[in-house]
MARBA-3410 file (N, C-alpha, C, O; in Angstrom, 1 decimal):
208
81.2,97.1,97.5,80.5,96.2,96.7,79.4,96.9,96.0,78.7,97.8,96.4 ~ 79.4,96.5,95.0,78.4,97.0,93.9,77.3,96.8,93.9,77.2,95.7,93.4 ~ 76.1,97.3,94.2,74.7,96.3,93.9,74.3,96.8,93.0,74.7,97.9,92.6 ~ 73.0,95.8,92.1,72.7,96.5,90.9,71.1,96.0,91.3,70.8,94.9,91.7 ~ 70.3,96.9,91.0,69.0,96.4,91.1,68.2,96.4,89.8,68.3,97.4,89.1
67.6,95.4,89.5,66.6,95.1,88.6,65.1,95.5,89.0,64.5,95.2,90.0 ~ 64.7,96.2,87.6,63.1,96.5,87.8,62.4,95.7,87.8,62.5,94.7,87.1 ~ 61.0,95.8,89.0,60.0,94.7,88.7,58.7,94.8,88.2,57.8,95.4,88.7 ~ 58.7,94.2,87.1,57.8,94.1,86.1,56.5,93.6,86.5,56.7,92.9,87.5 ~ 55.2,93.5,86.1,53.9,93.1,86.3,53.9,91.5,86.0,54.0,91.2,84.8
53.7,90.7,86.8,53.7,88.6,86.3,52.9,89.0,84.8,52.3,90.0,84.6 ~ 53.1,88.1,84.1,52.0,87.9,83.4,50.7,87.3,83.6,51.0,86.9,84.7 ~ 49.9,87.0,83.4,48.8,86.6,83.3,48.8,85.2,83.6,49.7,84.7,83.0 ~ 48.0,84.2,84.3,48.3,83.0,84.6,47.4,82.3,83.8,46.2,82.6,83.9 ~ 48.1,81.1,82.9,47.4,80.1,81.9,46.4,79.2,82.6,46.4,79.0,83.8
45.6,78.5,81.6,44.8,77.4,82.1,46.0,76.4,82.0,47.0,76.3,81.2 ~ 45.4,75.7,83.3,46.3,74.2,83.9,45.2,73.2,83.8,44.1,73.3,84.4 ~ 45.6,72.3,82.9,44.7,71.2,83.0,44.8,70.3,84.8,45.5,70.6,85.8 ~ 44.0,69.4,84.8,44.3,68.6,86.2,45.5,68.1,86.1,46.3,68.2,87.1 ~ 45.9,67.3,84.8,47.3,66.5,84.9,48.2,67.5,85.0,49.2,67.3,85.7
48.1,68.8,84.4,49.5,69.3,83.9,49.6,70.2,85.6,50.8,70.6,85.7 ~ 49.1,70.5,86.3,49.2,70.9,88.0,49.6,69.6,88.3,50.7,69.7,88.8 ~ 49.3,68.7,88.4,49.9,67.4,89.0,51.0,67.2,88.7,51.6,67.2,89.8 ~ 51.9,67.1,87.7,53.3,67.1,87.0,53.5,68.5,87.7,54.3,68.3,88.5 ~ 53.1,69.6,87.7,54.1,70.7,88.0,54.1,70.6,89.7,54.8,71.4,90.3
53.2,69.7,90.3,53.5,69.3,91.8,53.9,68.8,92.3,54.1,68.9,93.5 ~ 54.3,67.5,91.1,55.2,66.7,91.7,56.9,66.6,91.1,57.8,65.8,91.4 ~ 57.0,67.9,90.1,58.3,68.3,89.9,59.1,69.1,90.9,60.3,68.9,91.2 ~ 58.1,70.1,91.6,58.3,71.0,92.6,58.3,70.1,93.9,59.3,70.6,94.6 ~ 57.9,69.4,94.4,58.3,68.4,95.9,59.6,67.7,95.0,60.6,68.1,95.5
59.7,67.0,94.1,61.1,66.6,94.0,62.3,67.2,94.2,63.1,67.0,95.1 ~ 62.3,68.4,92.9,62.9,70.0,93.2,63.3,69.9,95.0,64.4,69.5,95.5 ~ 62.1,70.3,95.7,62.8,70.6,96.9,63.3,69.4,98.0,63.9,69.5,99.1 ~ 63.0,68.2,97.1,63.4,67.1,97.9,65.0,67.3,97.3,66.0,67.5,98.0 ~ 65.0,67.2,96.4,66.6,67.5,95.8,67.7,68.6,96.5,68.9,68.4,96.7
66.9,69.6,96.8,67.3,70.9,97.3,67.9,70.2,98.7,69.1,70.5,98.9 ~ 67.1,69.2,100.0,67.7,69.5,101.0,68.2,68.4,101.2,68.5,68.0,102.4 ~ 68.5,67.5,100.0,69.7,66.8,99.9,70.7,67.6,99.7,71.4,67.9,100.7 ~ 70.9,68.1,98.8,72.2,68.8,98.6,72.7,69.9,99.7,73.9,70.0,99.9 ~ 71.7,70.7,100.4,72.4,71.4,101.6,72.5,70.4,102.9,73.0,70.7,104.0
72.0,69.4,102.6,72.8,68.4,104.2,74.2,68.6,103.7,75.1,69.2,104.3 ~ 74.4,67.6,102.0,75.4,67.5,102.1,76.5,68.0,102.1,77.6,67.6,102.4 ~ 76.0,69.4,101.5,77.4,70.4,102.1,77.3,71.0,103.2,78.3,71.3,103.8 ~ 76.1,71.3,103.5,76.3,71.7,105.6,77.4,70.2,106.4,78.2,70.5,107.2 ~ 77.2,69.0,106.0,77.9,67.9,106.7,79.4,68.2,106.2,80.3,68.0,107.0
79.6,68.8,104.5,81.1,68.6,104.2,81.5,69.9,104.7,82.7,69.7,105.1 ~ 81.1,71.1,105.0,81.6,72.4,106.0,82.0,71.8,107.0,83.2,71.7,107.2 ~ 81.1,71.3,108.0,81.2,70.8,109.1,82.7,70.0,109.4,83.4,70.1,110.4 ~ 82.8,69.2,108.1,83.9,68.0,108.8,85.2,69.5,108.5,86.1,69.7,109.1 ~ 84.8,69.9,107.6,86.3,70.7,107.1,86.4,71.1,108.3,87.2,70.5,109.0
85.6,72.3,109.1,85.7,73.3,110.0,86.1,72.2,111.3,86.5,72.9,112.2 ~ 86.1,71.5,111.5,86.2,70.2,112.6,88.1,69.9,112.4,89.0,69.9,113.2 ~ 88.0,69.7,111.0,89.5,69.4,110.9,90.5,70.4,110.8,91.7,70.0,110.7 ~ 90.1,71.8,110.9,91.0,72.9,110.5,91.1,73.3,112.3,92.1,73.8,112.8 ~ 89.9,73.1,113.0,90.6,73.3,114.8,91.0,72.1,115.0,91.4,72.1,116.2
91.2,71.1,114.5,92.4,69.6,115.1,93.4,69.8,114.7,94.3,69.4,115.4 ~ 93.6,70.6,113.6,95.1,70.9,113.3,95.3,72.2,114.0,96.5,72.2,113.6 ~ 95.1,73.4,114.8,95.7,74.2,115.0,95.7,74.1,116.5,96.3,74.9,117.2 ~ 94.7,73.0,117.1,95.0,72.7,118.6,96.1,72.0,118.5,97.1,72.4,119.2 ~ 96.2,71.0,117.8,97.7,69.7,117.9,98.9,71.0,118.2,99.8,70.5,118.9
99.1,72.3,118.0,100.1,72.9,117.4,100.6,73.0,119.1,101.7,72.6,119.5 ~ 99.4,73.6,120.2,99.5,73.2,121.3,101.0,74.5,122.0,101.9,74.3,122.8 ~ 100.5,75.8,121.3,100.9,76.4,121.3,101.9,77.3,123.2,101.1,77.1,124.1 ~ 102.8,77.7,123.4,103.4,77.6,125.0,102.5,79.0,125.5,102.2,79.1,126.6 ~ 102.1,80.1,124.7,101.4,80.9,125.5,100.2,81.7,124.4,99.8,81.4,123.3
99.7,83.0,125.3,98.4,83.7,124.8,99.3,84.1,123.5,98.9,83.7,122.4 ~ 100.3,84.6,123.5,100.9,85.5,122.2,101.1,84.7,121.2,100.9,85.2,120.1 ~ 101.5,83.2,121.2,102.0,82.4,120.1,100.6,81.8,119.8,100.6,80.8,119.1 ~ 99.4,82.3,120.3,97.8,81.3,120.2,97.6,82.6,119.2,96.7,82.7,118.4 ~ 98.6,83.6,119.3,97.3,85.0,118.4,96.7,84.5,117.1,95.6,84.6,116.8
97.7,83.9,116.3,96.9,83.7,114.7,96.0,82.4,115.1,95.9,81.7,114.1 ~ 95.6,82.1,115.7,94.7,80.7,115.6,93.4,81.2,114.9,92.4,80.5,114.6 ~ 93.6,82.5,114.8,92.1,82.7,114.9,91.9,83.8,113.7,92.1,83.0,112.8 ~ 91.7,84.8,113.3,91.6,86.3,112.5,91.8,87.5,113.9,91.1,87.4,114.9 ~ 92.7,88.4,113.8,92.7,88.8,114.4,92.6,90.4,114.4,93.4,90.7,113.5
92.0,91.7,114.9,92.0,92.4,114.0,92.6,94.0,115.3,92.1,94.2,116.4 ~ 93.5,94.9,114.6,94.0,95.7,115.3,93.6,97.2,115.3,94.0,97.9,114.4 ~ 93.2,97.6,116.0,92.6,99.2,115.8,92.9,100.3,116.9,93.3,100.1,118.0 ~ 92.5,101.4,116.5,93.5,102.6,117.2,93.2,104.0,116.4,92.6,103.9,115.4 ~ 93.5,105.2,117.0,93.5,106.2,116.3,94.8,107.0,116.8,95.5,107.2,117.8
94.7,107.6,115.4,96.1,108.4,115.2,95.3,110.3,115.1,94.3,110.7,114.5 ~ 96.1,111.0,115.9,95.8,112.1,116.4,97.3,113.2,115.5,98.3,112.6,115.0 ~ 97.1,114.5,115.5,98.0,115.0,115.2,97.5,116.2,116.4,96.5,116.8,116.6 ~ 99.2,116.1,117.0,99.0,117.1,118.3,99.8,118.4,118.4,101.0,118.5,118.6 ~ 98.8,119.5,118.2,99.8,121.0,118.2,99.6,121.5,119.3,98.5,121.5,119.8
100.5,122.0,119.8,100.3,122.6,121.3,99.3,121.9,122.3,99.8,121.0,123.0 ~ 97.9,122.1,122.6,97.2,121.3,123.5,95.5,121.1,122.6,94.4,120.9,123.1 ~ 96.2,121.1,120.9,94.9,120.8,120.6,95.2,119.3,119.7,96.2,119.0,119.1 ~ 94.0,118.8,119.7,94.4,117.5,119.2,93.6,116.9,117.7,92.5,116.5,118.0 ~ 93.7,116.9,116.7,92.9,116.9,115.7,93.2,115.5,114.9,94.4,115.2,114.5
91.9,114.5,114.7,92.1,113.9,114.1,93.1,113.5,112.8,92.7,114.2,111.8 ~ 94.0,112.9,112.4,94.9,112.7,110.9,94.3,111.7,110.2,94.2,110.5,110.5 ~ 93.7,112.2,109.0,92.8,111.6,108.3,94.5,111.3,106.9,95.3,112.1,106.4 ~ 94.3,109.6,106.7,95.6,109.3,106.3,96.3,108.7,106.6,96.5,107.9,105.7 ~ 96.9,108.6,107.6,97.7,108.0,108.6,97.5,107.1,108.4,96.4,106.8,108.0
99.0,105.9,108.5,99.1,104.7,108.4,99.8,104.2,109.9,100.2,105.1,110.6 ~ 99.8,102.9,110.2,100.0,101.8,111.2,100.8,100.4,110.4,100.5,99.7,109.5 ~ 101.8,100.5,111.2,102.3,98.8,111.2,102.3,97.9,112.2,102.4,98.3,113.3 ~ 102.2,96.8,112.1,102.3,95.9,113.0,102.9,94.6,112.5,102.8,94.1,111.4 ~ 103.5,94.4,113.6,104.8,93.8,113.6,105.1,92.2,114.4,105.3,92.2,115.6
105.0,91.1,113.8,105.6,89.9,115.3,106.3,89.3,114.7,106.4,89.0,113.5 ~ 106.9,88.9,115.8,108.3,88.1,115.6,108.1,86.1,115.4,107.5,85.4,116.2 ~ 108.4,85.9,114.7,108.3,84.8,114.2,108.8,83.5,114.7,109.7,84.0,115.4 ~ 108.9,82.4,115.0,109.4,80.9,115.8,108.8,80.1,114.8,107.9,80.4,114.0 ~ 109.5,78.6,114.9,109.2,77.3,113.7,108.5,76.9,114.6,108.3,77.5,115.6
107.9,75.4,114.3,107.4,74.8,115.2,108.3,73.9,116.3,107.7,73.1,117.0 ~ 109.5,74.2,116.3,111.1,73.7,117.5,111.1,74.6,118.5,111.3,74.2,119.6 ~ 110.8,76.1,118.0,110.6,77.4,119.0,112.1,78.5,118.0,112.3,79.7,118.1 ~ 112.6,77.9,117.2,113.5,78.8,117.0,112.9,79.5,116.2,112.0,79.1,115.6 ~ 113.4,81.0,116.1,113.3,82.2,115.6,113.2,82.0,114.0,113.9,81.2,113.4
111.9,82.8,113.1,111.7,82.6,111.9,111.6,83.7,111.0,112.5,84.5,111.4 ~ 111.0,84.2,110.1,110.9,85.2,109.7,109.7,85.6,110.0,108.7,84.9,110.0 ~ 109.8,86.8,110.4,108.8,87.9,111.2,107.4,88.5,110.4,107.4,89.0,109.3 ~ 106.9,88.4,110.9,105.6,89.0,109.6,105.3,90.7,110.5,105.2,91.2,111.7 ~ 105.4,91.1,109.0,105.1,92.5,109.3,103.7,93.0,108.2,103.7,92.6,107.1
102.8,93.8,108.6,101.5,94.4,107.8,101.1,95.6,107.7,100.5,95.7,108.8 ~ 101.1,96.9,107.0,100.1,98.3,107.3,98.9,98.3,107.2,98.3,97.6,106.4 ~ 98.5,99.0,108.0,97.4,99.1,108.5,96.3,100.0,107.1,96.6,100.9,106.4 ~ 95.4,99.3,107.2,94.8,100.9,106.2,94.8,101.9,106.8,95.1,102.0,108.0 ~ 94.1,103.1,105.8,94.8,104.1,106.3,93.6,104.9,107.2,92.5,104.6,107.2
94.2,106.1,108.0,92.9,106.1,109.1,91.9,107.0,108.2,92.3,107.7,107.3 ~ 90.4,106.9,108.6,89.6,107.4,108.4,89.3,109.3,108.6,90.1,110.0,109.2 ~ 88.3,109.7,108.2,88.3,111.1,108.5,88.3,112.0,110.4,88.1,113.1,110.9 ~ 88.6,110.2,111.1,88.1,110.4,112.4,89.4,110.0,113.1,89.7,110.3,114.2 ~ 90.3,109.2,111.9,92.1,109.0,112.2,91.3,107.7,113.0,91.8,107.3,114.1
90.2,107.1,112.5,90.9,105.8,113.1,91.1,105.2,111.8,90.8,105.5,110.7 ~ 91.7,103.6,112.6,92.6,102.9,111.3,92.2,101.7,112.5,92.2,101.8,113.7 ~ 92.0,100.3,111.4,92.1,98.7,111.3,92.9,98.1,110.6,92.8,98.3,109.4 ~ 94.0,97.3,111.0,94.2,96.2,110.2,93.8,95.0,111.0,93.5,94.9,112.1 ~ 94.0,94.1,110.2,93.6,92.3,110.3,94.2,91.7,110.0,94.9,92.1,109.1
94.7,90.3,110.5,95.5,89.3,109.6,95.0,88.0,110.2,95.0,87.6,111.4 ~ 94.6,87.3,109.0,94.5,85.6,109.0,95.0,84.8,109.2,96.1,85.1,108.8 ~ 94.9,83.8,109.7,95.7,82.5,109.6,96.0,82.3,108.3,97.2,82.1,108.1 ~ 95.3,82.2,107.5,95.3,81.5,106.1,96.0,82.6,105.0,96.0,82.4,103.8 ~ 96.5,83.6,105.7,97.5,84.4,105.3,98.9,83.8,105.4,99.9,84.4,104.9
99.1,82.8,106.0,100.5,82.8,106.3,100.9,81.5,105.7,100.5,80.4,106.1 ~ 101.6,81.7,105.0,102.0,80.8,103.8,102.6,79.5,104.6,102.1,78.4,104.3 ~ 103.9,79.6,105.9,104.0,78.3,106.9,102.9,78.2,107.9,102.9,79.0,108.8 ~ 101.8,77.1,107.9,101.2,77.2,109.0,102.1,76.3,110.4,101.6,76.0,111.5 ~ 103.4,76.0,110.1,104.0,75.7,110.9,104.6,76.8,112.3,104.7,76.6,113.6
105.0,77.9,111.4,105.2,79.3,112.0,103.8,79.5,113.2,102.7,79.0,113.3 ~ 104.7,80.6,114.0,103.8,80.9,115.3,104.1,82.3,115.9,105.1,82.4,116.5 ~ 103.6,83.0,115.7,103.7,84.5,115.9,103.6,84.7,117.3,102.9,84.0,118.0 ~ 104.6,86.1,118.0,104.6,86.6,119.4,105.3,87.6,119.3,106.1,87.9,118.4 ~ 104.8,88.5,120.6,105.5,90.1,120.5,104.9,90.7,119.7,105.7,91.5,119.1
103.6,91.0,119.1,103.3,91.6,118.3,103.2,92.7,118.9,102.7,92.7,120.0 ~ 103.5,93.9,118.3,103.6,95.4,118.5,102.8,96.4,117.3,103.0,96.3,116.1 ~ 102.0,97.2,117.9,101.7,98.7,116.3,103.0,99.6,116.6,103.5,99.9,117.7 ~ 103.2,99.9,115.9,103.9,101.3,115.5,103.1,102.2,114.8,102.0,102.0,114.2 ~ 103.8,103.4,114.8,102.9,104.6,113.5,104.3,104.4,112.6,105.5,104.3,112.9
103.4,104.6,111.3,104.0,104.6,110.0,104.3,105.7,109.5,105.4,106.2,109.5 ~ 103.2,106.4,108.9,103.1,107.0,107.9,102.1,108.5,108.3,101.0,108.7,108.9 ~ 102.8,109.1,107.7,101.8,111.1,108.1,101.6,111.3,106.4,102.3,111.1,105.4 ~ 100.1,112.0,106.8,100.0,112.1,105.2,100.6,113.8,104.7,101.0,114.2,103.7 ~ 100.4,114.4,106.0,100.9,116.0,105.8,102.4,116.1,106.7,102.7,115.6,107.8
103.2,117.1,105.7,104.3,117.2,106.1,104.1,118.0,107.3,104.9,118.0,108.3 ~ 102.9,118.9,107.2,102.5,119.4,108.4,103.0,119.1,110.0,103.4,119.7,111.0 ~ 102.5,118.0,109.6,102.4,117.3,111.2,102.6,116.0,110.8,101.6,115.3,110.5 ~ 104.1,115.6,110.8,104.7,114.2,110.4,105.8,113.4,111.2,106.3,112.3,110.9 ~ 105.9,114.3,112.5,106.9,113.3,113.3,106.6,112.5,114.3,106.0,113.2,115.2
106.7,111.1,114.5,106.0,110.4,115.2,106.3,110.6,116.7,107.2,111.4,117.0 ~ 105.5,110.0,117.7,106.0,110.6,119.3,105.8,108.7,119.7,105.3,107.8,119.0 ~ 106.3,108.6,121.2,106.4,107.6,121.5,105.5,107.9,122.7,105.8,107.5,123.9 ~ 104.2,108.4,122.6,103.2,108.6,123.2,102.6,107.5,123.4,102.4,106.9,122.3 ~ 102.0,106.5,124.7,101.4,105.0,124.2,102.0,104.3,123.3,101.3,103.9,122.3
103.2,104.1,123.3,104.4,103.8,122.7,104.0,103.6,120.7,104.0,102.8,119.9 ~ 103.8,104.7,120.8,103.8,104.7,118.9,105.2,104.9,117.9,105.4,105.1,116.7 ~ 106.5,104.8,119.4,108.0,104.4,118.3,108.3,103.3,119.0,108.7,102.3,118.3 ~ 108.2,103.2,120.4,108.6,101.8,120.8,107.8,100.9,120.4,108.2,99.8,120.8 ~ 107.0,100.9,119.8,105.9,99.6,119.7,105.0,99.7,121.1,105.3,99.8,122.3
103.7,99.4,120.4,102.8,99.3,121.9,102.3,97.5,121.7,101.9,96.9,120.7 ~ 102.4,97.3,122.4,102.2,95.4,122.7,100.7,95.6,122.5,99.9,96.5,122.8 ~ 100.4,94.3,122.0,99.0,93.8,121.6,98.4,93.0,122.6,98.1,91.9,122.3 ~ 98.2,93.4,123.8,97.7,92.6,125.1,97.0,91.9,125.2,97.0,90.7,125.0 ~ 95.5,92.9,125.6,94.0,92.5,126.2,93.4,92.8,124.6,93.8,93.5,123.7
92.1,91.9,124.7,91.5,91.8,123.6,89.7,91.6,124.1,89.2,91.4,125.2 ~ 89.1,91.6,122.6,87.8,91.5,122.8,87.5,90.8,121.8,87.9,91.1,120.7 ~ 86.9,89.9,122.1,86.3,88.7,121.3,85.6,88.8,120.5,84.8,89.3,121.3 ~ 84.7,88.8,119.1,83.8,89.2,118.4,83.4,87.9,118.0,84.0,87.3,117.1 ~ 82.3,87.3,118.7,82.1,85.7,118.2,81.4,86.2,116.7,81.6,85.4,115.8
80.9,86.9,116.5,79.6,87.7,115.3,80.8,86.5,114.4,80.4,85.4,113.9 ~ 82.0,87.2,114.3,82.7,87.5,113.3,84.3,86.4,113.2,85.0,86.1,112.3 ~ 84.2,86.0,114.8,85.4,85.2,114.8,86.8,85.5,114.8,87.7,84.8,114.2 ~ 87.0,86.8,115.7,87.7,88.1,115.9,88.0,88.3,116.8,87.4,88.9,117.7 ~ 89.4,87.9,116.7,89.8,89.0,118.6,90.6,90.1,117.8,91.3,90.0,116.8
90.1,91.2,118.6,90.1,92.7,118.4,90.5,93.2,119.5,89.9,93.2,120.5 ~ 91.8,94.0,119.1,92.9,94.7,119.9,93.0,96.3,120.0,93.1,97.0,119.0 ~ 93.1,96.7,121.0,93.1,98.3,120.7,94.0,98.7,121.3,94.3,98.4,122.5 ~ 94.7,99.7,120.5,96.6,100.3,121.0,96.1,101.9,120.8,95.0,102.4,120.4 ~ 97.3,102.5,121.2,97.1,104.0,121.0,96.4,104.8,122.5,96.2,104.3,123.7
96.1,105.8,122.0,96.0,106.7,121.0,97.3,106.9,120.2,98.1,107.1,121.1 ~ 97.9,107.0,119.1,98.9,107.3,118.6,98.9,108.9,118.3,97.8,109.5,118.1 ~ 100.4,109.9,118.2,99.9,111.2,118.2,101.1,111.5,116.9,102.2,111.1,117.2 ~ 101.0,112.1,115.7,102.3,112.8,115.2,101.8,114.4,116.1,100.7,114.7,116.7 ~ 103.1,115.0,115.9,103.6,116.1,116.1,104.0,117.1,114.4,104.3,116.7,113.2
103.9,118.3,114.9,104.8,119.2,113.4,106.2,119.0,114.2,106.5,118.7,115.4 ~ 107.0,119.4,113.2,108.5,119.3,113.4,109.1,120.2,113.9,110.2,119.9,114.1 ~ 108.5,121.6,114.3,108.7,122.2,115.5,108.8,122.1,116.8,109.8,122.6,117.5 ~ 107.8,121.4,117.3,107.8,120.9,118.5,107.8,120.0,118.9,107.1,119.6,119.9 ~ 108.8,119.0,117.9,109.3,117.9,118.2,110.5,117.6,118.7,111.1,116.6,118.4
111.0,118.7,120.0,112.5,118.8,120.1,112.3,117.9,121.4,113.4,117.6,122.0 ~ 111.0,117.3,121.9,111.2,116.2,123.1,110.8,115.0,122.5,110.3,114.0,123.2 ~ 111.2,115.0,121.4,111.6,113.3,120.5,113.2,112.8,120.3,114.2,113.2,119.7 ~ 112.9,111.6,121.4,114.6,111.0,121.3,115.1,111.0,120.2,114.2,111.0,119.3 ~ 116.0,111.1,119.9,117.4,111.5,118.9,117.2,109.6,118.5,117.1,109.2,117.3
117.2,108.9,119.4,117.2,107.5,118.7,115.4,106.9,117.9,115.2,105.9,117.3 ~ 114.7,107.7,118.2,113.3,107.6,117.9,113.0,106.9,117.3,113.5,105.8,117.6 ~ 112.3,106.9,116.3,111.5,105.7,115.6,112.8,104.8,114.1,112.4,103.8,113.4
END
């Protein structure tokens, strides 16, 4: 986000006010703010009813377990990706993440699956993604099984993924921490590790 700051200049000089013309400018200013906390009732009351009717619709949904409850909410996924040579371990600044769930209608049958990458990890190889409710174009749909995988190596260096904390099989999105701040359950998988392609010869043949 951009901020832009403006300089501040010296007030000018304050004019003579007759008695009437302070009177008119005190009783424009109590109107002013009488006006003012009309209008924030009335949109703190029209937030209110929306935010009231958007959890009656996603309780009715009345979901069969914790995994199909995940989108009720924002949910957000994080982890760090390591690049591992012999017994040293060094952050992969780059690295991407997917995550993956399998999709059901509101009958229970099988739908199309939503899949996301992760941004990419930081100078410390960690990486977040998120995903909304209000991302998902069926709010009939109901997500489960969600798993991370590793995606992406930014050096060919050290680019083969390992199934370490399962980063080819998928690592399941379990236990979580709640972030009321924000309205966030927040999931942590991993550590995820690439390898160089040398000493990748104890990576299954069926791997990622």
């Amino acid at each position: 986000m951009l901020c832009i700051y403006k300089p501040h200049y010296p007030p000018p000089p304050p004019k003579q006010l007759s008695i009437v013309s302070i009177s008119t400018i005190l009783l424009d200013q109590h109107m002013k703010m009488v006006l003012d906390n009309f209008l924030f009732s009335a949109i703190f009351m029209l937030l209110l009813s929306i935010v009231s009717a958007s959890d009656a619709e996603y309780n009715l949904k009345n979901p069969n377990s914790e995994q199909e409850r995940l989108l009720s909410t924002m949910i957000g996924i994080q982890g760090i990706v390591y690049c591992k040579s012999r017994s040293k371990l060094t952050p992969l600044q780059g690295a991407v993440a997917r995550i993956t769930c399998e999709g059901v209608d509101e009958y229970g049958y099988e739908t199309e699956s939503l899949s996301i990458l992760s941004c990419a990890t930081d100078e410390k190889g960690y990486f977040i993604a998120t995903i909304s409710p209000y991302e998902v174009k069926d709010q009939n749909r109901r997500f489960r099984n969600c798993k991370a995988f590793l995606e992406l190596s930014p050096t060919e260096d050290c680019d083969v993924p390992t199934d370490d904390n399962k980063g080819i099989s998928g690592a399941p999105l379990a236990s979580f921490q709640r972030l009321h701040d924000k309205n966030i359950k927040l999931f942590t998988v991993g550590p995820f590790f690439f390898v160089p392609e040398q000493e990748a010869k104890s990576i299954p043949d069926d791997g990622y």
